[in-house]
N, C-alpha and C positions, 0 to 999 in steps of 0.2 A: 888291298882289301877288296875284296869280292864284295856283289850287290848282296849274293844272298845268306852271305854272313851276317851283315851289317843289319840283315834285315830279322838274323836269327837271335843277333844279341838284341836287337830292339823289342823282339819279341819276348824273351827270356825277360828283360827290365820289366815289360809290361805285367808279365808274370807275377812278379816280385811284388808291385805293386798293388797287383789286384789282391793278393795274399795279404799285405797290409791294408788293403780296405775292411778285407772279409775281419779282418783280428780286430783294428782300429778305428775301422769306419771313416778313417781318413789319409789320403796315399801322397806320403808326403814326396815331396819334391817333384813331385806330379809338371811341374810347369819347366823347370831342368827339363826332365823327359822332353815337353815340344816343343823346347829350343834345341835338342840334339838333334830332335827330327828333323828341323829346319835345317840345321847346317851339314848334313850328315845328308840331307837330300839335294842340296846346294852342291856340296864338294865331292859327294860320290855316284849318284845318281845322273848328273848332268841334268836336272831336271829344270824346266822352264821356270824361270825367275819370276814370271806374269805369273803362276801355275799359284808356286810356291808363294809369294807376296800376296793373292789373293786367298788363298787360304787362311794365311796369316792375321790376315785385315778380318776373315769371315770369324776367326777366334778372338781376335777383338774389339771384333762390338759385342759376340756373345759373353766375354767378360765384363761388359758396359763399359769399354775405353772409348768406344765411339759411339758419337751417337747413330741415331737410325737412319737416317736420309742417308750414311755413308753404306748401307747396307741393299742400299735398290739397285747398284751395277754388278755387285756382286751376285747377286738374282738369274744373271745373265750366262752364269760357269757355273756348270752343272758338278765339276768337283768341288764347290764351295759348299753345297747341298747340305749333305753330310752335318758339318760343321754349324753353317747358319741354322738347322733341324733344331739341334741342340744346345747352340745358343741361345735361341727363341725360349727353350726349356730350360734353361739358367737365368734369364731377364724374368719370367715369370713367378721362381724359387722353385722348380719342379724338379730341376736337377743342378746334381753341385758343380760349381766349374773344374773341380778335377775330373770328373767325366769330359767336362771341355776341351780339355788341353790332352785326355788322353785319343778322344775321336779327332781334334785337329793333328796330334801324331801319329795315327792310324789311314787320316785322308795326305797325309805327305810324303806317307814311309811306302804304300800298298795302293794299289789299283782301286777303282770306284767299286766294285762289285767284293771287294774284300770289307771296304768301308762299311758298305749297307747294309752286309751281314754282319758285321757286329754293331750294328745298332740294332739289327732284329734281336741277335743275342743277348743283348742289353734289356730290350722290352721282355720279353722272354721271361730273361731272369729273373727281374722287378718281380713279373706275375706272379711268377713261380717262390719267389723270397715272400710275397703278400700275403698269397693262401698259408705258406707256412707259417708264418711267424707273427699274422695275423692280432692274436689273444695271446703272448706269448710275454714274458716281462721285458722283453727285448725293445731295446730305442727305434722309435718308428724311422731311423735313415737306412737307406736300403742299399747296401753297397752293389754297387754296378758294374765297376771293373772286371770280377769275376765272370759277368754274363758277357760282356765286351769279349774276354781273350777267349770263353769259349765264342763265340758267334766269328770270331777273329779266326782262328785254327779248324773252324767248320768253314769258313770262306777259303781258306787256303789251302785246305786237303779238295774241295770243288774244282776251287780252280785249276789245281796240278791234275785233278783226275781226267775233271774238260777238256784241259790243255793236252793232255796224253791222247783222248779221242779227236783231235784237232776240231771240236769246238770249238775253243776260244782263242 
């Protein structure tokens, strides 16, 4: 199996998901998803163990498994970023931990520059879901996934286009 399969079907799940946010407001089995990430970046990716473990560790404390003092070396890997961003915003209640667990599988499966456009896509979205639906009889939870895999698929068509200009 090819990387950029593995990375088209983790895309497509992600998909799926966000579609069950946008209906149900809540995307189930969301934490399945970043443990596939993890092992699926473990056994096909070749990707560094330190990389992948610290990511991991940055996804849980932002589920409050750990406490904070274990979150100041992680401080120090700039792909934990992402991850610890968001986690900050779930220990607060400002966002749910299935955004959690979908940006820790978005910082294991994709490059840092993919990552941080869909967190901008995320914020984005949020905005753009607020003004609309504002006064609206709709429950104030703002599903995020949606704005993630657009912000996700706008990082990805950047980057192949970058990549085609040997920018990146």
């Amino acid at each position: 199996m090819s990387l950029l399969f593995i990375q088209l079907l983790f895309l497509s799940l992600l998909i799926l998901l966000s579609l069950a946010d946008l209906i149900y407001r809540v995307a189930p089995a969301v934490e399945i998803f970043f443990v596939g990430c993890v092992v699926a970046a473990i056994l096909y990716q070749n990707q560094n163990l330190i990389q992948v473990g610290a990511i991991t560790l940055s996804v849980a404390y932002g589920a409050a498994m750990l406490p904070t003092a274990a979150m100041i070396p992680l401080v120090l890997l700039p792909l934990t970023w992402p991850s610890l961003l968001v986690g900050y915003g779930v220990r607060k209640e400002l966002i749910g931990r299935g955004d959690l667990f979908a940006i820790g599988g978005i910082s294991v499966m994709f490059s840092l520059d993919i990552t941080v456009v869909a967190i901008i896509g995320m914020v984005l979205w949020s905005r753009w879901w607020g003004r609309k639906f504002r006064n609206k009889s709709f429950p104030t939870l703002i599903p995020l996934l949606p704005g993630m895999v657009i912000g996700m698929i706008v990082g990805i068509g950047l980057h192949l286009l970058l990549g085609n200009f040997r920018v990146v």
